[in-house]
C-alpha positions in Angstrom: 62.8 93.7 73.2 61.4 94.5 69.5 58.6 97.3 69.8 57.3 96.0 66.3 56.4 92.8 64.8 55.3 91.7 61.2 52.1 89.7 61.0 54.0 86.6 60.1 55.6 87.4 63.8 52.6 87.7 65.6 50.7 85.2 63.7 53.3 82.6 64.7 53.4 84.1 68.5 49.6 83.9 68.6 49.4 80.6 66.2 46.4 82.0 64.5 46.6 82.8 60.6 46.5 86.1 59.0 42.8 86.0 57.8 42.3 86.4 61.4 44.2 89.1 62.0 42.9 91.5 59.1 39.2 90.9 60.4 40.5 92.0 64.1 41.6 94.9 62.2 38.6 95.5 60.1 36.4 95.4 63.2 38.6 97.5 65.3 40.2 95.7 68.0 43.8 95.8 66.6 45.2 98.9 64.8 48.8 97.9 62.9 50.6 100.5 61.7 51.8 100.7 58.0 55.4 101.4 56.9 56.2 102.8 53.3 56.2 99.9 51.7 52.4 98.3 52.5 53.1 95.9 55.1 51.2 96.0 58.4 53.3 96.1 61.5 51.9 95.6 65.4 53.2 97.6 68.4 53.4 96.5 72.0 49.9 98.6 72.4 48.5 95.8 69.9 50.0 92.9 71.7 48.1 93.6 75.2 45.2 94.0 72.9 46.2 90.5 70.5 46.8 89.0 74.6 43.0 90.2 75.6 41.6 88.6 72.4 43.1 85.2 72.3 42.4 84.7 76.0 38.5 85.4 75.4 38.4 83.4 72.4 38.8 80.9 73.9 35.9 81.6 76.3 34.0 82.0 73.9 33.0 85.4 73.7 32.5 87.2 70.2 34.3 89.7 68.6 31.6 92.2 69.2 31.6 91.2 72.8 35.4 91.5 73.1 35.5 94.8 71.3 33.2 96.6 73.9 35.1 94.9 76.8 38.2 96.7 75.2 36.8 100.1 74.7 35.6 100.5 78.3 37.5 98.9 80.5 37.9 98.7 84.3 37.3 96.8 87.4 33.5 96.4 87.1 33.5 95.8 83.3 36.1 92.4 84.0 33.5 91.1 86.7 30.3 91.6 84.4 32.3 89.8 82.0 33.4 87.2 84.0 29.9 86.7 85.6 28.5 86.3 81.8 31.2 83.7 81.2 30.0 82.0 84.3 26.7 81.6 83.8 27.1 80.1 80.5 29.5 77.5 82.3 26.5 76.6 84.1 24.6 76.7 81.6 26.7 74.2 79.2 27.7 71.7 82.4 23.6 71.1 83.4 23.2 68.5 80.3 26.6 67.1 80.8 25.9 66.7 84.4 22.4 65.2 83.7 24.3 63.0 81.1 26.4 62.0 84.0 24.0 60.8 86.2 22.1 58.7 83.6 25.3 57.2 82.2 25.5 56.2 86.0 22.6 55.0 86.5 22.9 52.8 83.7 26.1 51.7 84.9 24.0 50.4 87.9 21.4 48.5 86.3 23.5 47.1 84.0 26.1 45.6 86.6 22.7 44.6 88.4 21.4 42.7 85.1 24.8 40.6 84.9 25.6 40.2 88.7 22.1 38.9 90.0 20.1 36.0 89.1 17.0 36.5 86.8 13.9 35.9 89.1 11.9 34.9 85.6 9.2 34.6 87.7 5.7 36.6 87.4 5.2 39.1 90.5 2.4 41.9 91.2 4.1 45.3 91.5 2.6 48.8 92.2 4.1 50.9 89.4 3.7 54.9 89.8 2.3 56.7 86.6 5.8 57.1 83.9 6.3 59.6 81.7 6.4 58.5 78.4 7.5 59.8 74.4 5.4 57.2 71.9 5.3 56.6 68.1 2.4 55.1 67.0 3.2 52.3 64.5 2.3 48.7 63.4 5.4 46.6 64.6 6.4 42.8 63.7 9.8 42.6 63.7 12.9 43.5 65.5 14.4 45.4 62.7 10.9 47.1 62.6 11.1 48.2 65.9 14.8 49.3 66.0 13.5 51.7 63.4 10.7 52.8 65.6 13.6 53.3 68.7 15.4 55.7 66.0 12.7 57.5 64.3 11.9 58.2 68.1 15.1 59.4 69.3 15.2 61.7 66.2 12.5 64.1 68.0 15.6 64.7 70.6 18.9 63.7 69.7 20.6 65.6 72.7 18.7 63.6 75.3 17.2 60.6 74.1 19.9 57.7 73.7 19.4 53.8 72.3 23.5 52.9 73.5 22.7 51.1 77.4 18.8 52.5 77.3 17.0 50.4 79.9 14.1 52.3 79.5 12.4 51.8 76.0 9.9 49.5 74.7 6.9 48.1 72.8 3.3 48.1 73.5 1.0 44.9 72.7 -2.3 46.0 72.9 -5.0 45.0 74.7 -7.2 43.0 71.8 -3.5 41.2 70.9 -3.0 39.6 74.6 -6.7 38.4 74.7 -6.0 36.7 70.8 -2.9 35.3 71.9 -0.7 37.4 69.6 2.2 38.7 71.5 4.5 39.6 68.8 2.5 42.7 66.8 3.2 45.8 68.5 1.2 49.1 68.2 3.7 51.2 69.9 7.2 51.9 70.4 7.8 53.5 73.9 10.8 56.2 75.5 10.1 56.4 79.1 11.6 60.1 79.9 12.1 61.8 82.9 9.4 64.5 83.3 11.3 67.4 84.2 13.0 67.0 80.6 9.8 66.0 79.0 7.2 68.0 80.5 4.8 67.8 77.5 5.6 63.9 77.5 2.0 61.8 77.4 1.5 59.4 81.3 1.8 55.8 81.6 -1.0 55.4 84.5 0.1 53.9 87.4 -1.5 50.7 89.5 -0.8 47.1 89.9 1.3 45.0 87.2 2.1 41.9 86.9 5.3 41.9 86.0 8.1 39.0 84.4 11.8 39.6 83.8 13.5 37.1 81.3 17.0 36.5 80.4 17.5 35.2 76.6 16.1 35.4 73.2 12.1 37.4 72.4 11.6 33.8 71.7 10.6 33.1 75.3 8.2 36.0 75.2 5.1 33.9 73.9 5.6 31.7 77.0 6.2 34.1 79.3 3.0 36.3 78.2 1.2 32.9 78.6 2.5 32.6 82.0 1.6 35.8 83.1 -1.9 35.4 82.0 -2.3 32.0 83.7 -0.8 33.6 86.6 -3.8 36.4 86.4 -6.3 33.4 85.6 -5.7 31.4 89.0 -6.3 35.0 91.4 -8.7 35.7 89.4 -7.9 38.2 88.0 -8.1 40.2 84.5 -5.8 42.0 81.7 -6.3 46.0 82.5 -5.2 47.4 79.1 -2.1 47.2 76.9 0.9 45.2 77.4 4.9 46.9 78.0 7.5 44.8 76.7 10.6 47.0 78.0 14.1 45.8 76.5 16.4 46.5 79.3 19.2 45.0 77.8 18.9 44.3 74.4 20.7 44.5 71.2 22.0 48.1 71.5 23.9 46.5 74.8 25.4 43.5 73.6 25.3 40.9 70.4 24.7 37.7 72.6 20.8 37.0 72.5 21.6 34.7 76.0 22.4 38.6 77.6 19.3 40.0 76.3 17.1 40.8 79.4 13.0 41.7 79.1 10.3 42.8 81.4 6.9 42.3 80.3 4.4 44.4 82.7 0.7 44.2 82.1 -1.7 46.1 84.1 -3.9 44.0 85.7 -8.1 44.5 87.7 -10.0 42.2 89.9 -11.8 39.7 88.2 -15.8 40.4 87.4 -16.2 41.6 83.9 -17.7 44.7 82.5 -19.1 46.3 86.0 -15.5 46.8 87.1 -13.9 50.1 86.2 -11.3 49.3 83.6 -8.4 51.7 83.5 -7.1 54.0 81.0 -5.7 53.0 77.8 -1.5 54.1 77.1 -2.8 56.2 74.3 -5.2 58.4 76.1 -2.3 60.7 77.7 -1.5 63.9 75.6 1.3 62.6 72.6 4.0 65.0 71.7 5.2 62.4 69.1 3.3 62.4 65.2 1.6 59.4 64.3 3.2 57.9 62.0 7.4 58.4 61.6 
């Protein structure tokens, strides 16, 4: 066996260039000897060292890191080191395994959406309070609002997502539904899980009457009309703002016929002014500007 190598040997062994070796050698990890003519050669007490380096490289643990770990080390040193590495595993896997689980439950929804009959009927659900991200805006149009979605998802590129998002929306406020105007939007709407979004403004919770349609936003008109004659025969009353939430919309497939809505609107007994009205969306603490 050879006892020295030229760096064009051990660049070729280690397939990493020769930049990289002079800075290993400028910051002391590696310690080539010279012959009389100027060129670097490596021993075999630089190739244990060369072994050490490429191997926690690809950990990745800096140069400054590896150098100390070569200067002192024994038994306990390798478990600190391998404890650090650890723990920075765990710390990169948490968002992947959170990514996971949403990509999962998405999955879910989704197969639910296109395996079960639409009821496209109004119902009166008990919604919990919902973390929400919001960006205030005036809204018109679907291109208008897919603007909103991104201008949104730019406060948190990591965890906020548009691809199979079941969970984002539009508000039509209160003044709107009672004019008959169902298509002008004050809001565009993330809801977030809390525990990423603890700063993230509340979507009170209570009773909603609640439609699901399958097809184009034409059909919302009518179905906010049928939700509000719905109210009207129980007599019962609008109790704030309106959610329109695209669960499957354009970002999930290019045939309008798949698009799927639910239109929720929070909803009092009947009686007028003497009953206690309920909190509007914007009154929960906003982390979003607002305007984009």
């Amino acid at each position: 066996m050879k006892k020295e190598y030229r760096i064009g040997e051990i660049c070729a062994l280690y397939r990493i260039g020769p930049d990289s070796l002079r800075y290993y050698e400028r910051k002391g990890l590696v310690h080539p000897q010279r012959r009389e003519n100027g060129y670097r050669v490596y021993t075999l007490d630089d190739i244990w060292r060369l072994n050490i380096i490429k191997d926690l490289r690809k950990l990745n643990f800096s140069v400054d890191q590896i150098k100390r770990y070569l200067e002192a080390r024994s038994i306990e040193s390798t478990i600190e080191l391998m404890k650090e590495e650890l723990a920075l595993i765990e710390r990169e896997i948490m968002p992947l395994v959170a990514l996971r689980d949403r990509l999962s439950e998405r999955i879910r929804v989704l197969r639910d959406f296109s395996s079960e009959k639409i009821p496209d009927q109004v119902v009166l659900q008990e919604i919990p309070p919902r973390s929400v991200l919001f960006l205030e805006d005036t809204l018109s149009t679907d291109q208008e609002v897919d603007l909103a979605f991104r201008t949104l998802q730019g406060q948190d590129d990591d965890a906020l997502f548009l691809f199979a998002n079941n969970d984002m929306g539009a508000v039509v406020p209160e003044e709107g539904l009672r004019r008959g105007v169902y298509t002008q939007y004050q809001k565009a709407f993330f809801l977030v899980d809390p525990r990423e979004f603890p700063r993230a403004g509340v979507i009170p919770g209570g009773t909603y009457a609640t439609l699901i349609y399958r097809g184009s936003y034409r059909r919302s008109p009518e179905c906010f009309e049928r939700i509000l004659a719905f109210l009207g025969e129980r007599g019962l009353e609008v109790g704030g703002s309106a959610l329109e939430i695209y669960r499957l919309d354009i970002h999930g497939t290019s045939r309008e016929e798949e698009f799927i809505t639910e239109i929720q609107i929070p909803v009092r007994s009947g009686g007028g002014a003497s009953k206690e009205k309920r909190p509007e969306l914007d009154e929960p603490e906003r982390v979003m500007p607002d305007k984009a």
